[in-house]
C-alpha positions as CSV (number, residue, x, y, z in Angstrom):
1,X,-19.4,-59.5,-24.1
2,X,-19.3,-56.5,-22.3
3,X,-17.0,-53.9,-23.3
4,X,-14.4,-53.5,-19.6
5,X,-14.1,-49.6,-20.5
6,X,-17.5,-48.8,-20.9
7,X,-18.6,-50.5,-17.7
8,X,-15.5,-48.3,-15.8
9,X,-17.2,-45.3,-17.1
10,X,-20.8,-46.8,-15.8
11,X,-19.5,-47.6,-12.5
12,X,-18.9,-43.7,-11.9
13,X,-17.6,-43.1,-7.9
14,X,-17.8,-40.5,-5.9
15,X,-13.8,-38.8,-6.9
16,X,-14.9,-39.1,-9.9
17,X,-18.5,-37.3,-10.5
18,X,-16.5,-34.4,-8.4
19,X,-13.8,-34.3,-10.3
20,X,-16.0,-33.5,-13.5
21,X,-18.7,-31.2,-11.7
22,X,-15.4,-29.5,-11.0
23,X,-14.3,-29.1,-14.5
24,X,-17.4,-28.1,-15.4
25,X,-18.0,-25.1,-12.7
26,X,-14.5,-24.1,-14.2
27,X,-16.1,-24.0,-17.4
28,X,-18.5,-22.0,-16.0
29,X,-16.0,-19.3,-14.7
30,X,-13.8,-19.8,-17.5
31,X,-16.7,-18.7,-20.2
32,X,-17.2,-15.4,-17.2
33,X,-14.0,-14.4,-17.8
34,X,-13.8,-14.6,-21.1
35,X,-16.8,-12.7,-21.5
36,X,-17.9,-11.1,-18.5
37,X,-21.4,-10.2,-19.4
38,X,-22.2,-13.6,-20.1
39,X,-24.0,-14.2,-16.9
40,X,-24.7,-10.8,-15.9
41,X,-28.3,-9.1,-16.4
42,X,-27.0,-5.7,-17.2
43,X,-23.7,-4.5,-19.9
44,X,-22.9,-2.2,-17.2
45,X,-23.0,-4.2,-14.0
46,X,-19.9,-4.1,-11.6
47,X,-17.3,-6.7,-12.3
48,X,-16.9,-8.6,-9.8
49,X,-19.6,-7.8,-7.6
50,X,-17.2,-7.9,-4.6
51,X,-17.5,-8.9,-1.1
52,X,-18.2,-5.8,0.7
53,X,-20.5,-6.6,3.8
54,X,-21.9,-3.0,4.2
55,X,-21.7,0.1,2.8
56,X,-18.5,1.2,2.3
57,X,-16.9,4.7,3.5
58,X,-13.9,4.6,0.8
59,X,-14.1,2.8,-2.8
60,X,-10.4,3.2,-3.1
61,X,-6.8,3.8,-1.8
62,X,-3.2,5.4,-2.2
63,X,-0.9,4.7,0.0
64,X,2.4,6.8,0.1
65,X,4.5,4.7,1.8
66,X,7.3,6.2,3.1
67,X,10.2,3.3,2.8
68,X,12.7,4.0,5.1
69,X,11.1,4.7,8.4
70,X,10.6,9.0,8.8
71,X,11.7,10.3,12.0
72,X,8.4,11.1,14.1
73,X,10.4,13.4,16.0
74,X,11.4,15.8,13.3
75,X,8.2,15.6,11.9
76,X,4.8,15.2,13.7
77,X,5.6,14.5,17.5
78,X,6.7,17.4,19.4
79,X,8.8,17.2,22.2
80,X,10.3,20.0,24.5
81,X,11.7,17.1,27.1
82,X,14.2,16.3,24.3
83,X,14.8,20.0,24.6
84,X,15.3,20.4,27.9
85,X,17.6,17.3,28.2
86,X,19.5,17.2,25.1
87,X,22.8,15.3,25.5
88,X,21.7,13.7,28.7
89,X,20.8,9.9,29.2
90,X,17.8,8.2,28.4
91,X,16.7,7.2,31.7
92,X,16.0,3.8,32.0
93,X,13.1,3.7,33.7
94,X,11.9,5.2,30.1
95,X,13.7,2.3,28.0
96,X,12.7,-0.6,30.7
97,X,15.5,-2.5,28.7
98,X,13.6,-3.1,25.8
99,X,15.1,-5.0,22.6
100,X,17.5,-2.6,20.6
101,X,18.9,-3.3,17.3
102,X,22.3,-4.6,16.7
103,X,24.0,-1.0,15.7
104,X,22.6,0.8,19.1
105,X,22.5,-2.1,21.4
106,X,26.6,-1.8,22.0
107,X,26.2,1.8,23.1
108,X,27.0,2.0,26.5
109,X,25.2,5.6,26.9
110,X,22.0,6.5,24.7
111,X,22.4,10.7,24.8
112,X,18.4,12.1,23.5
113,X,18.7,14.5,21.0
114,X,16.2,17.6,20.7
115,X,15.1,17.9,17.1
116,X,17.3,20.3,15.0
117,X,14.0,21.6,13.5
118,X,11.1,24.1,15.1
119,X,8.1,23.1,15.7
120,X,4.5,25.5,15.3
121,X,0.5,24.9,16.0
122,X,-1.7,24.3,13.3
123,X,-4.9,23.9,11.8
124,X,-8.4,23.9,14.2
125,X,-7.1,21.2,16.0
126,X,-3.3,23.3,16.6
127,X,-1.8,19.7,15.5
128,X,1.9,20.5,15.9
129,X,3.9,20.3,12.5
130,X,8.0,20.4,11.7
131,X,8.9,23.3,9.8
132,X,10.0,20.9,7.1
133,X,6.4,20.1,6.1
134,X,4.8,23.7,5.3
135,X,2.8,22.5,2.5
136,X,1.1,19.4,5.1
137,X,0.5,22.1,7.8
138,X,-1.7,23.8,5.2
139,X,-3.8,20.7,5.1
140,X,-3.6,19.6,8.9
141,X,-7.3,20.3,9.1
142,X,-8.2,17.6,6.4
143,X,-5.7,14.4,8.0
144,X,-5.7,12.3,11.1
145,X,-2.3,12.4,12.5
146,X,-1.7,8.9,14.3
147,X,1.2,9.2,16.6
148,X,0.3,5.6,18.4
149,X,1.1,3.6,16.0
150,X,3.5,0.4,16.7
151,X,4.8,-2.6,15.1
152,X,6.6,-5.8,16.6
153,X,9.5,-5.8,13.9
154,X,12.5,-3.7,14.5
155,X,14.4,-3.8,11.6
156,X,13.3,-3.0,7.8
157,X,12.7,-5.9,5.7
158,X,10.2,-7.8,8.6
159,X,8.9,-4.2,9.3
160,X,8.1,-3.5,5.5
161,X,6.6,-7.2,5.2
162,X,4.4,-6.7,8.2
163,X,2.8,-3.6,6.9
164,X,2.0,-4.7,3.1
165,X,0.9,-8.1,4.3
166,X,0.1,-8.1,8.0
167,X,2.8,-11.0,8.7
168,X,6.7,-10.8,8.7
169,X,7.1,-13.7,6.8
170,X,7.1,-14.0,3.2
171,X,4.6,-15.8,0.9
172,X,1.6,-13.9,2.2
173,X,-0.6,-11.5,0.0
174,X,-0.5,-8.0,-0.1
175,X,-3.2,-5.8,1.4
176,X,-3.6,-4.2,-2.7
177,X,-3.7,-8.3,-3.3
178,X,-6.4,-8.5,-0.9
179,X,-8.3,-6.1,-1.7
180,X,-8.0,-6.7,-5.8
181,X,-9.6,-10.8,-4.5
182,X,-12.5,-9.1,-1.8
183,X,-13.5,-6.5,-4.0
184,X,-12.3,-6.5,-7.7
185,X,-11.5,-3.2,-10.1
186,X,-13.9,-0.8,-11.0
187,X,-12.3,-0.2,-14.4
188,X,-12.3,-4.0,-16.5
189,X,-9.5,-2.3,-18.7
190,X,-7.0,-1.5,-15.5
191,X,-6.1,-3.6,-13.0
192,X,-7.4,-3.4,-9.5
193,X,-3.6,-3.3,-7.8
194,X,-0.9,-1.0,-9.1
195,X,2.5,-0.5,-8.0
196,X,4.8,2.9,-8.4
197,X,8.8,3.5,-7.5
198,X,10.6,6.2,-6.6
199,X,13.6,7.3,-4.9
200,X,14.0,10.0,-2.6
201,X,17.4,12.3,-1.4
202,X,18.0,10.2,1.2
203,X,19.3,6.6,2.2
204,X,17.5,4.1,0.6
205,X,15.9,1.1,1.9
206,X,15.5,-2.1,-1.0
207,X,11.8,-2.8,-2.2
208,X,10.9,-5.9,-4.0
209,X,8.1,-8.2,-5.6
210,X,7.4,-10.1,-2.4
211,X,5.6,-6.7,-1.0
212,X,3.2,-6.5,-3.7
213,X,3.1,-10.3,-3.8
214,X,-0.3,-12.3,-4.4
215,X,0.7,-14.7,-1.7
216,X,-1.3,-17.3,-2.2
217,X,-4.0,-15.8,-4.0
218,X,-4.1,-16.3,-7.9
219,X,-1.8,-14.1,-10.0
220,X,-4.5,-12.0,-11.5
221,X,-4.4,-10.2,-7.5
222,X,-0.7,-9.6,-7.8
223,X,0.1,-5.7,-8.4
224,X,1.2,-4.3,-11.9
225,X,4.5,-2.1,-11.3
226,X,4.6,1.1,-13.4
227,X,8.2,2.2,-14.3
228,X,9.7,5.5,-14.8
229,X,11.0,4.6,-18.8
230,X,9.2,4.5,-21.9
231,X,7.2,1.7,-21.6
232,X,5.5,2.1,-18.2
233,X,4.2,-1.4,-18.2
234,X,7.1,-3.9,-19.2
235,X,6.0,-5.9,-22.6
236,X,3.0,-4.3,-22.6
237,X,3.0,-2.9,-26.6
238,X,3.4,-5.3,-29.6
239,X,6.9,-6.1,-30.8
240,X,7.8,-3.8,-34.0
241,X,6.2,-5.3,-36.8
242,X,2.9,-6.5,-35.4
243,X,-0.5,-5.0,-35.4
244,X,-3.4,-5.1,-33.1
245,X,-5.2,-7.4,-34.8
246,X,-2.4,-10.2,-34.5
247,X,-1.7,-9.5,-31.0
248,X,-5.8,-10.2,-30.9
249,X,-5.3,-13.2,-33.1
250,X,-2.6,-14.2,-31.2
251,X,-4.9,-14.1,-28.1
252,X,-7.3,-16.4,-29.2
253,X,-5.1,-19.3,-30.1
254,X,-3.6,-19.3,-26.7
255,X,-6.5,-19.1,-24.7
256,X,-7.6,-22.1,-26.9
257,X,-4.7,-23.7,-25.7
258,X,-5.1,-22.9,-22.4
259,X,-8.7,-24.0,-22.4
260,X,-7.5,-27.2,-23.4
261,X,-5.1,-27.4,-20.7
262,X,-7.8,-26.7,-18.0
263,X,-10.1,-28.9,-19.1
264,X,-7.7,-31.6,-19.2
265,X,-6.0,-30.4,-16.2
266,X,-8.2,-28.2,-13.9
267,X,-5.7,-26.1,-12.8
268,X,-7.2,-22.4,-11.5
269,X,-3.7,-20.7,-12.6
270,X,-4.3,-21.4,-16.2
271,X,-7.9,-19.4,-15.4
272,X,-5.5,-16.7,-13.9
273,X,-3.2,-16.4,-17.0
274,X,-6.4,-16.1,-19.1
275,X,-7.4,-13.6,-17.7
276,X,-3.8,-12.0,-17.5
277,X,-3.6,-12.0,-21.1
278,X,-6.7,-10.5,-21.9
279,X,-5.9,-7.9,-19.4
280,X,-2.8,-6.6,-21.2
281,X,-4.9,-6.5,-24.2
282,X,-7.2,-3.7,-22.6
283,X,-4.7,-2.1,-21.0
284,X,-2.6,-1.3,-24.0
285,X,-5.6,0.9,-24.9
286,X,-6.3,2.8,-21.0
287,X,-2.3,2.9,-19.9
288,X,-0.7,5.2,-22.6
289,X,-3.7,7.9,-22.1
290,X,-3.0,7.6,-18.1
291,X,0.5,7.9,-18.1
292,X,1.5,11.2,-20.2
293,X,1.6,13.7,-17.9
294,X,1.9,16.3,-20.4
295,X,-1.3,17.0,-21.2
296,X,-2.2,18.1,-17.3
297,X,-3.0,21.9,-17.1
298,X,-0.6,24.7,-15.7
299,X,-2.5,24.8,-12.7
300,X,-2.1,21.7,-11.6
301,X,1.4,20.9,-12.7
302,X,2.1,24.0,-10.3
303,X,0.3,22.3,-7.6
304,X,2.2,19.5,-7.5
305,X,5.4,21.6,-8.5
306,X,7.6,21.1,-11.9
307,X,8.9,17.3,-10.6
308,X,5.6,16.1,-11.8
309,X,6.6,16.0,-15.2
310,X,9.6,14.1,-14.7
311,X,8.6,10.2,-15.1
312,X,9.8,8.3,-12.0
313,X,9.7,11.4,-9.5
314,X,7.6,11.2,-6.3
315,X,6.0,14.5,-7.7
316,X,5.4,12.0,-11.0
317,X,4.2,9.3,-9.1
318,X,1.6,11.0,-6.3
319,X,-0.3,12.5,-9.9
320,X,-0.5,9.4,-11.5
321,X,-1.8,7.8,-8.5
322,X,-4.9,10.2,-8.7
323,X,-5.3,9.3,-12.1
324,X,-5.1,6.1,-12.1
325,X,-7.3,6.4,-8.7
326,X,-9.6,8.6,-11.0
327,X,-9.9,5.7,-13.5
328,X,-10.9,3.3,-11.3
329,X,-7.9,1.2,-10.0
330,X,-8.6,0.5,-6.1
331,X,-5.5,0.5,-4.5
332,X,-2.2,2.0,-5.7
333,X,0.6,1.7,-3.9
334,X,3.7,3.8,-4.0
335,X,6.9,3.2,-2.6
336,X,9.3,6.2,-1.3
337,X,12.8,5.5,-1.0
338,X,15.3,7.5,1.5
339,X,13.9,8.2,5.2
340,X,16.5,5.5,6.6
341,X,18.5,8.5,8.4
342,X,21.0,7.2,11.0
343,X,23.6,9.7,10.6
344,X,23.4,13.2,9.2
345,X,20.2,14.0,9.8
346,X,20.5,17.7,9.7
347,X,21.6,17.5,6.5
348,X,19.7,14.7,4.6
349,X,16.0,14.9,6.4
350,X,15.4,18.3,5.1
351,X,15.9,17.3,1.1
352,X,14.0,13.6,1.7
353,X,10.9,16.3,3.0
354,X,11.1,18.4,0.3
355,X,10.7,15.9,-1.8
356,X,7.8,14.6,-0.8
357,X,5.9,17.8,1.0
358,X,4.3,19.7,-2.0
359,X,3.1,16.5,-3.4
360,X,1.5,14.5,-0.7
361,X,-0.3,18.0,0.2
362,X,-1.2,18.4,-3.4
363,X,-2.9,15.5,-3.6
364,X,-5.6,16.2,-0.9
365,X,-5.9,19.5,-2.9
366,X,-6.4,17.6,-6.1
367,X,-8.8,14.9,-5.0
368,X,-10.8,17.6,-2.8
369,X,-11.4,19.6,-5.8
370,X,-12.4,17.2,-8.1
371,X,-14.6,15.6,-5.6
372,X,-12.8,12.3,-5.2
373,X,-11.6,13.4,-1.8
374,X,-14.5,11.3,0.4
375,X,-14.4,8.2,-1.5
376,X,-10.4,7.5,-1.5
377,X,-8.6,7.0,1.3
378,X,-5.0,8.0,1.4
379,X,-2.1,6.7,4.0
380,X,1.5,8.6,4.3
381,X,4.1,6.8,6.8
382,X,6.4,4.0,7.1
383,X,7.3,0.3,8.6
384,X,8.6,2.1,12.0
385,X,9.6,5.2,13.6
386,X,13.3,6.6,15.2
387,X,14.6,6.8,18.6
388,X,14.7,9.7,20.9
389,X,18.1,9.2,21.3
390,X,21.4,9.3,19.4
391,X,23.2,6.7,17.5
392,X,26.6,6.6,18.3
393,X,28.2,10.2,19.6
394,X,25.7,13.3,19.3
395,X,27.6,16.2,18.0
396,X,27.3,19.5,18.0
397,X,25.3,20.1,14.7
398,X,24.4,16.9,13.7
399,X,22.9,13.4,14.9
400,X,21.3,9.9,13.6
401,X,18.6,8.4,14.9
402,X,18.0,4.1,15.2
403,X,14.8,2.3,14.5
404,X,12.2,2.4,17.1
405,X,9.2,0.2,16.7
406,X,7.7,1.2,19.9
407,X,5.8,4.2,18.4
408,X,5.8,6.3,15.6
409,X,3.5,8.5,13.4
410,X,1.5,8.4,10.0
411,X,-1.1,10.2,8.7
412,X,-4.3,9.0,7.0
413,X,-7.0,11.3,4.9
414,X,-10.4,11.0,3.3
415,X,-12.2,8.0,2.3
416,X,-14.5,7.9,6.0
417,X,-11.1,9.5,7.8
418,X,-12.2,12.0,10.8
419,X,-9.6,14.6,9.9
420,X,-8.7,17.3,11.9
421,X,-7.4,15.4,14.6
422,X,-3.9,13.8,16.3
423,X,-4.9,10.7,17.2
424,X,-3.1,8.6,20.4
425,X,-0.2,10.6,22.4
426,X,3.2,9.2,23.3
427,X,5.1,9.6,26.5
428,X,7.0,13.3,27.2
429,X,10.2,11.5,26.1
430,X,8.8,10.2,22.8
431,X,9.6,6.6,23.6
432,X,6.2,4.7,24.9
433,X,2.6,5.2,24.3
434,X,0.3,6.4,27.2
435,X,-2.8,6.5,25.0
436,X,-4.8,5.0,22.2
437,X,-2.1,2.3,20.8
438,X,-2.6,1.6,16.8
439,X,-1.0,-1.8,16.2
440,X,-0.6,-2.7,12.4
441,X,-3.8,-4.9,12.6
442,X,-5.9,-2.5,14.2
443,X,-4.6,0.1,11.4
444,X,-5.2,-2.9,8.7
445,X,-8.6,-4.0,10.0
446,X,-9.9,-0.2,10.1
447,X,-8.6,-0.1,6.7
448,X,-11.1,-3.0,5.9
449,X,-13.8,-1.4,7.3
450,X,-13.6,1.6,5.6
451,X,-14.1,-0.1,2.7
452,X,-16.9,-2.0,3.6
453,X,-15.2,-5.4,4.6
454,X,-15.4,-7.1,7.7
455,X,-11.5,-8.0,8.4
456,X,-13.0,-11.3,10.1
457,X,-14.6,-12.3,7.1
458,X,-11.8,-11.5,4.0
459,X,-10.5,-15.0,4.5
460,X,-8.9,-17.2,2.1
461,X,-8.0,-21.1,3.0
462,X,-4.5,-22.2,2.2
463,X,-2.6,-25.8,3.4
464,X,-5.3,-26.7,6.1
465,X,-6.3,-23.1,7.6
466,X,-8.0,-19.7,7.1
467,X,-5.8,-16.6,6.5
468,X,-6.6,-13.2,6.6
469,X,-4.7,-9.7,6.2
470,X,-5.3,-9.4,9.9
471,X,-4.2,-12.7,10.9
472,X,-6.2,-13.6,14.3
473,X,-5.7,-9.9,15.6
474,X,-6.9,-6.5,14.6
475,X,-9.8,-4.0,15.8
476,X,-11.7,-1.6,14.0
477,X,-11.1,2.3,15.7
478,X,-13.9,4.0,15.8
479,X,-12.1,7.3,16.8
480,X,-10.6,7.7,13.7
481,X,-13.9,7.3,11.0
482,X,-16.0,10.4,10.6
């Protein structure tokens, strides 16, 4: 008689020869990451291989986000209208009753306010610079000043969303996650995304995980945050007690177990955590090295001024980006805490600059001089800009500024960037853009393209449809690539 359960198996449909083709492709990638030369020609051939569709401008980034929103007004855009009619009403032919937020939109007069802070021409291209930034004005020449930029969120946590992950929702990955899934690390023993902290003179604006999210990309795409205490990497060492060679020990057995699990399973996550393990492994080997600061020369400690050696510091932060840049990680991301000015700006704006001036500038200098200047592209702004006019009364010697989405400024260097130039111009008043608008997809597909990716074809599908950083927006700007 036959035997029922044998002649299941025979009668194999069409669920079920996928389902084990399945398993066994995952078996495939599984035995890839556990040993990534496995199907690889060459020891030293590029893990992964990437997605790049030409060649690329930039192989890497930092961006110094600024989190907060900086006043363009005190900073980078120039304006003697504000000058001429300090104190007086914003006309509103200017405002054309466009959305406010809820602590200006009570105000039943919006008095502009002149900057507190002069103005001078610099660099070949007399790009005008607040005297709070002397150490950027010494590198004018090397940046793009974009004073068109705009976003459609007008208060922080949607703003901040839109620019890590081109939506204002939640639940979407970063553009570091994005990046770490189109084009991998070029270091196997660092990750491809890492995350710094710092916090500035100033008000502080909240960051959290959801900014350097993986969305819905696997975990192995979120980024690794670096703190400011002993252990820079949380849990990274072995407990007191425990050598390497158990830690490795340990390793093994649990990727047997996971193994197991997928096999039975077929989950990609367990892949992810794999391969999450066996990066901490390397790293506790690369990270230490990277992160004493200690050992950096006089010369360039002075650079970036005596901050640097304090863990945690912006100073801190900006040289350990270039290091770990240097190494090989492809897109660090540091946040900047305290540009959320609405009051007091004569007396908290010119600390928050200081605090960030000598550093930013020092990094061009650093990465120009060690030649890594062309191939990493670095960003400085924040999630919106400030209003030309006051919030609340405008004193004498002081004022506050409210969010203004409509346009603001950042600055972008290297990596394929035309510097040299200010890119866009805004209205006399400061208010609207009258040329070259930069909306956050145009600045995140550029981006893209700079690195070789098509922002049209980084896609990943999730419930039912294709996503991308740049949504179903987003154009590449020409003007602004050398």
């Amino acid at each position: 008689m036959t035997d029922p359960f044998n002649q299941f198996r025979l009668q194999v449909t069409r669920r079920h020869f996928l389902n084990k083709v399945g398993l066994g492709l995952g078996g495939i990638a599984l035995g890839s990451l556990l040993l990534p030369d496995l199907l690889g020609n060459k020891e030293d051939a590029p893990i992964p291989l990437g997605l790049a569709q030409f060649a690329p401008k930039a192989k890497r980034v930092i961006y110094l986000f600024q989190n907060g929103a900086p006043s363009q007004l005190e900073l980078f855009d120039y304006k003697p209208m504000l000058e001429k009619m300090h104190g007086q009403d914003l006309p509103a032919s200017i405002r054309m009753g466009q959305r406010l937020t809820g602590m200006t939109a009570s105000q039943d007069k919006f008095p502009l306010a002149a900057s507190y802070f002069k103005f001078q021409q610099h660099g070949q291209s007399g790009a005008w610079i607040s005297e709070l930034f002397p150490n950027t004005a010494r590198i004018v020449d090397d940046i793009a000043i974009i004073k068109t930029i705009h976003t459609d969120a007008i208060n922080h946590d949607p703003a901040l969303t839109f620019f890590q992950t081109g939506a204002q929702q939640g639940n979407r990955p970063s553009m570091g996650a994005w990046l770490s899934y189109g084009l991998g690390s070029e270091n196997k023993n660092l990750p491809a995304y890492c995350v710094l902290l710092s916090k500035g003179k100033g008000n502080g604006q909240g960051v959290y995980s959801k900014l350097w999210s993986n969305g819905f990309l696997d975990s192995t795409h979120q980024g690794v945050v670096f703190s400011s205490g002993h252990d820079p990497v949380l849990y990274l060492n072995n407990p007191d007690g425990q050598e390497k060679m158990d830690r490795r020990n340990m390793l093994d057995q649990l990727s047997k177990l996971n193994t197991m699990g997928f096999e039975d399973f077929g989950d990609p996550e367990t892949l992810a955590r794999i391969r999450q393990y066996e990066m901490s492994y390397r790293m506790q080997t690369a990270v230490p090295e990277l992160t004493d600061l200690s050992r950096e020369p006089d010369h360039i400690v002075k650079m970036y001024g005596p901050d640097c050696l304090v863990p945690g510091t912006y100073a801190a932060n900006c040289l350990l980006a270039r290091k770990l840049s240097e190494a090989g990680v492809r897109f660090v991301q540091l946040y900047h805490q305290g540009w959320d000015q609405h009051g007091n700006m004569v007396g908290d704006l010119p600390l928050q600059a200081k605090d960030v001036d000598r550093a930013s500038a020092a990094l061009i200098t650093d990465l120009k001089q060690r030649g890594l200047f062309d191939e990493t592209l670095v960003i400085w702004g924040g999630e919106f800009g400030r209003t030309n006019y006051c919030q609340g009364t405008l004193s004498k010697d002081n004022y506050g500024r409210d969010h203004h989405p409509r346009c603001f400024s950042i600055w972008a260097a290297g990596g394929g960037i035309k510097g040299g130039q200010v890119y866009g111009e805004t209205d006399e008043f400061g208010y609207n853009i009258v040329k070259d608008p930069v909306s956050v997809h145009d600045f995140h597909a550029t981006l893209l393209h700079l690195l070789g990716i098509d922002h049209e074809k980084l896609t990943y599908r999730h419930l039912g449809r294709r996503y991308r950083l740049t949504d179903v927006e987003g154009q590449v700007l020409p003007g602004l690539i050398a």
